[in-house]
N, C-alpha and C positions, 0 to 999 in steps of 0.2 A: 433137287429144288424144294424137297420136300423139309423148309428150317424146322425150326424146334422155335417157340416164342423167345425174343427178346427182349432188354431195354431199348433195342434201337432198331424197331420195325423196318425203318424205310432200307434197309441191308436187305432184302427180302428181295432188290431187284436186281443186287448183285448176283446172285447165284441163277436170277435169269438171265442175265447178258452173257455171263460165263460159259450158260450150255450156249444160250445161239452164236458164240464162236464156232462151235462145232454140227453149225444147222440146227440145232434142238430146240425147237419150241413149246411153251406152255400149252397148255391142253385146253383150257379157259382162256378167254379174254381178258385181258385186265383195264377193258373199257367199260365200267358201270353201265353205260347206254344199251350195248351186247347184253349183259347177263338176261335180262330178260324175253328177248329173242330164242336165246338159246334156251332156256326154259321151255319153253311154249314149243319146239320141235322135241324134247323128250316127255311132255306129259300129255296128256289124255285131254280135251276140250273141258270136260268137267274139274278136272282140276288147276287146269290153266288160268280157266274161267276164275274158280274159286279165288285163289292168290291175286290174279290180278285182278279184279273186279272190284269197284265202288259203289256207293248207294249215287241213283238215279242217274245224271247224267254228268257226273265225275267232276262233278264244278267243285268240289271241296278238295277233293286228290290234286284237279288242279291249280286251285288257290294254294296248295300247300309247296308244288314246285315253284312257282311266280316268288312266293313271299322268299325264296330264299335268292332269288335274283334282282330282288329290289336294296340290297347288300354287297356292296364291295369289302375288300380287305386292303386295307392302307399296309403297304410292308414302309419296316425302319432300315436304314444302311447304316452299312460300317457297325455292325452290332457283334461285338466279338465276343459269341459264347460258342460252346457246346451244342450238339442237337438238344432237342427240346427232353424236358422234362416231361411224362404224358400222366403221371400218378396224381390220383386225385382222391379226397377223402370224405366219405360220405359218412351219417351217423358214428362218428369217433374212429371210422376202420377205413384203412390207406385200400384201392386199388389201383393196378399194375395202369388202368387202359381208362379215360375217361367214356369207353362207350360198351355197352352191356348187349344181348343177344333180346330183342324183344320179344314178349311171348306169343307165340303163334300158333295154333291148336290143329290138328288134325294130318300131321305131319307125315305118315304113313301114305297119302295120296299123291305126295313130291318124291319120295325115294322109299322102298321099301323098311332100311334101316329107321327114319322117320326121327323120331325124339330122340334115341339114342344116339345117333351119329352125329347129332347136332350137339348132344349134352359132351358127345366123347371132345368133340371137335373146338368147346369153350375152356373145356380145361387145359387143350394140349397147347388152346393160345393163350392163356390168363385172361383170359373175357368173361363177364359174369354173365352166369346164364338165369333166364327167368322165366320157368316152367307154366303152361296155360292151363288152366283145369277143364281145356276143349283137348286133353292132349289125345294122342291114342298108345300111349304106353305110360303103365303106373305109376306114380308119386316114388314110390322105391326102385323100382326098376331105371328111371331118367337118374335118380340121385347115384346108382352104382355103376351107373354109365358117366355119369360127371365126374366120380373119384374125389380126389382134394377138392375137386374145382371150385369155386364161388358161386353161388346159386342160391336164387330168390322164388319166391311161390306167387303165381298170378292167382285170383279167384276172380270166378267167377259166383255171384255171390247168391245161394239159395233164398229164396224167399222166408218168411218168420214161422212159414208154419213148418220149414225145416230148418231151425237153429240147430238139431243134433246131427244135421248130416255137414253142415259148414262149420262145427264141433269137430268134429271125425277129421273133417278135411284137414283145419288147421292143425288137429294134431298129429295126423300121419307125415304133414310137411314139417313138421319141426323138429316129430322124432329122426327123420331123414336128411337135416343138415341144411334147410334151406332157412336165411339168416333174417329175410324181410318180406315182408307181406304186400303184394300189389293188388290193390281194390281196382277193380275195372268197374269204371260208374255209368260208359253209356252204354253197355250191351245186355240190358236187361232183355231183350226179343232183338229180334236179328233184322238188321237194314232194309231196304228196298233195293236189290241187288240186281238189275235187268242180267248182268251176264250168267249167275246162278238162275234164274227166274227162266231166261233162253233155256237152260238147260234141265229143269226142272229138276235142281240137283240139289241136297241140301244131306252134306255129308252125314250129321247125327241123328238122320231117318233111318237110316241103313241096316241091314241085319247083320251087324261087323259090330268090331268093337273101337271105330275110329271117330275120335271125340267124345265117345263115353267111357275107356277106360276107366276114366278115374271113380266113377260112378260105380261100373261094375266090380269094380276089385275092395270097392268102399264096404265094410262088414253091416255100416248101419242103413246105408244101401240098401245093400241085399235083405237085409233083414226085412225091411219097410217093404219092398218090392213081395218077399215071398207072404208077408201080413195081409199086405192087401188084394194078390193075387190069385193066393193056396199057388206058386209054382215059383221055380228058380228060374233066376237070369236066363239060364242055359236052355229052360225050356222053351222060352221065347222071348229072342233078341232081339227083333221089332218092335215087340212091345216094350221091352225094357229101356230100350233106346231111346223112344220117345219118350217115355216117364223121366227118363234121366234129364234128356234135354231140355221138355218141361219144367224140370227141378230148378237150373243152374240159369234159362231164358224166362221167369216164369210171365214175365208180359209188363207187368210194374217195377216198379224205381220204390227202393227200401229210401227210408228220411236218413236227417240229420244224425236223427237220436238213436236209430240204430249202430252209428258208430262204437257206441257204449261196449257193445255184444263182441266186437270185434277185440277192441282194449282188454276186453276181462277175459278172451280166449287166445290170445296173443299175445307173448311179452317181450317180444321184438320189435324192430321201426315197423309202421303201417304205412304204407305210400296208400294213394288217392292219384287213378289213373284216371282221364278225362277232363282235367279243368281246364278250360278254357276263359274266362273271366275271372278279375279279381276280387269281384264279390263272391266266388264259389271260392278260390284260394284264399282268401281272407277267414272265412267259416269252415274251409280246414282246418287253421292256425286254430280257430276259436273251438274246435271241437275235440285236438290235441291230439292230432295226428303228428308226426314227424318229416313228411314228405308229399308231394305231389309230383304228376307227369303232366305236362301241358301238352294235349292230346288230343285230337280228335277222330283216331282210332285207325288213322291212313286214309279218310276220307270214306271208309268202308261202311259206316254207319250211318250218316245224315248226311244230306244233299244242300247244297249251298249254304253251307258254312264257311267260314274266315279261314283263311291258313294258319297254323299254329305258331308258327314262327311270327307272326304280324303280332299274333299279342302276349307274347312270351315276355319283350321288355317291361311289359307295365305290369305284370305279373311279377317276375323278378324285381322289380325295381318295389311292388307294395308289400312281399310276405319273404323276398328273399335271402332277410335276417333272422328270419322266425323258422324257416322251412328248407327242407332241401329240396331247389330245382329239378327234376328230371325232365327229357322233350324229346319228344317221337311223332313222325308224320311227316314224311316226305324227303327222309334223309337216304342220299343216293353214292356220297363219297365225302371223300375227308374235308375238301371245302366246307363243305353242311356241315360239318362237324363242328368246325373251326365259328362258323357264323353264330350256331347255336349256342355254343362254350360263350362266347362273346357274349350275347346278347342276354343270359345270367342262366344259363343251366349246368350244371357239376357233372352231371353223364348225359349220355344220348342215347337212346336205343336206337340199334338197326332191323329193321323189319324185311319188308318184302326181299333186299336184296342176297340176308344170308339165304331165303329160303330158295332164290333163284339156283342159287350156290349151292344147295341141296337138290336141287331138281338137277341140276347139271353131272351132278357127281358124288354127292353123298357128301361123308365125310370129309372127304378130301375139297371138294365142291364149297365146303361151307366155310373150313380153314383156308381157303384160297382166297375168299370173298374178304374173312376178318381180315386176312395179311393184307391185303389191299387196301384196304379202306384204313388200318393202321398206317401203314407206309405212305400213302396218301397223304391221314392228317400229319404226322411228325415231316414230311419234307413241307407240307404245305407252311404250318407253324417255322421250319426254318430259312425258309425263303421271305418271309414275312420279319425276320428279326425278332419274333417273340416267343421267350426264354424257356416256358412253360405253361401251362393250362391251370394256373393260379389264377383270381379275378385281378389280383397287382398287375401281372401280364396280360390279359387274353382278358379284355371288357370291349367295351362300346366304343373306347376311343381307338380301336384299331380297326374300327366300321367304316364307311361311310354310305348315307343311304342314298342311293342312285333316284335321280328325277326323272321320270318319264316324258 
């Protein structure tokens, strides 16, 4: 059962009917609704907490599943093609899958393999992977775990009075193969999290190295840490922890104009993850960036906010000649997929659910999730009569939006 990636994902459930002729059944669920459940009976409250937990009272996590059910999918008949087409092409370069591996940080509290098994598990689908700088394994060490794979750099973005250590960062991702740059713009300090807060847990306090690897194994890091300490990392990890995490959350929001710093240390696409209004997509476009993520972080950061899906159209429809789409927050299965694609974004990220897929089973856990949620979107797309995940095929008029 264990396929290899294809052009034609939704095959994936051939080889599960085929064993349960012979009684054999999958190991996972292949009910999105499940994966989380099952989660939460192999992790720890503290890390269960962490992954599934929102800021305040979840009204944005759940604005974000609402807005994807206020969406129907109009299917066409008698449409005589092939399965679908799922390649889609962002800054000049074709991918296999229009949906990417969101970057999720501290990985090692879901399954001991942690980043690795996740990086190994994107390449062995063709799903792009996009590394968090909360991770708990190295910028090089996730890259030789990806292999060929596709693979993008999240930042978390240090404050101005450390330009050389966000210097460092970008350059350790670039010498290592990762091809675009994802700005994360609302997590400069960390949400109101009651289920973290319950637990009085807060993973990059810890005297480990999970969520600050990247910190720690950073040379200009270390440098700064033993300057201003007289001692090394290693001699105390608590302290260094928090310095780190200090570093990367430092409490304030960098401006417009610091985008500058980011262009002359990067000569790759620069995505802009967090916008939610078209006045912030708009002064993107104006500050000449390449890309945005319509985001709101999974609801994990601010409390009663909009679902991102609700204002994705008007975003797409104002910068999405100028910009490339991307949209994450509240995608659960290939449907979501399909709506999003629609409604003007080019890839998706999946978040909570590969990591559920990790908690369950590692590696094998996390490629079970992508085949899924592949095979999903392409039967979904051919049930529906539409051709490909081009905006010619797969726009707004294969929407319709449902009245309450």
């Amino acid at each position: 059962m264990d396929t290899p990636a294809n052009p034609t994902p939704y095959t994936y459930e051939n080889g599960i009917y085929a064993a349960g002729l012979n009684n054999e059944r999958s190991q996972i669920s292949f009910d999105p609704a499940k994966w989380e459940s099952l989660a939460k009976e192999r992790l720890s409250a503290n890390s269960f907490g962490y992954v599934w937990g929102s800021a305040g009272i979840r009204q944005t996590d759940d604005n974000n599943r609402e807005a994807f059910k206020k969406w129907g999918i109009l299917p066409s008949r008698l449409v005589e093609a092939d399965f679908p087409n799922l390649k889609t092409t962002l800054f000049g370069e074709e991918y296999d899958y229009p949906i990417a591996i969101a970057p999720v940080g501290v990985q090692t509290i879901f399954h001991p393999d942690g980043e690795v098994a996740t990086a190994k598990a994107a390449d062995a689908e063709n799903v792009t992977y996009i590394m968090s700088t909360a991770a708990s394994t190295s910028i090089e060490n996730v890259a030789d775990a990806n292999g060929p794979g596709s693979r993008w750099y999240q930042l978390y973005w240090p404050s101005n009075d450390h330009m050389d250590i966000t210097a460092s960062l970008l350059k350790r991702a670039k010498d290592s193969g990762y091809k675009v740059l994802v700005v994360t713009l609302d997590t400069y300090i960390l949400g109101w999290r009651p289920s973290d807060l319950d637990h009085g847990y807060n993973p990059f306090l810890r005297a480990d190295n999970i969520g600050v690897e990247l910190g720690f194994s950073d040379p200009i890091f270390q440098e700064y840490f033993r300057n201003k300490h007289d001692m090394s990392i290693e001699e105390d990890i608590s302290k260094a922890a928090a310095e780190w995490a200090h570093i990367i959350f430092p409490g304030t929001s960098h401006g417009w104009k610091d985008i500058q710093y980011l262009r002359n240390h990067w000569d790759g696409p620069i995505v802009l993850k967090g916008i939610q209004t078209v006045a912030d997509a708009k002064k993107a476009r104006e500050f000449g960036v390449q890309g945005i993520v319509v985001s709101n972080h999974g609801g994990r950061q601010q409390d009663g906010g909009i679902g991102s899906l609700d204002v994705l159209p008007d975003i797409a429809n104002a910068v999405g000649d100028d910009l490339e789409i991307l949209f994450d927050s509240g995608v659960r299965c290939g449907a979501d997929v399909v709506k999003a694609l629609a409604l003007g974004a080019k890839m998706v990220l999946v978040g909570r659910p590969y990591v559920y897929g990790l908690a369950i089973g590692g590696e094998t856990g996390v490629r079970h999730v992508l085949k899924s949620i592949l095979g999903d979107l392409q039967l979904t797309l051919h049930l529906s009569g539409i051709e490909d995940v081009t905006k010619a095929s797969l726009n707004q008029s294969v929407l319709r939006q449902i009245k309450n």
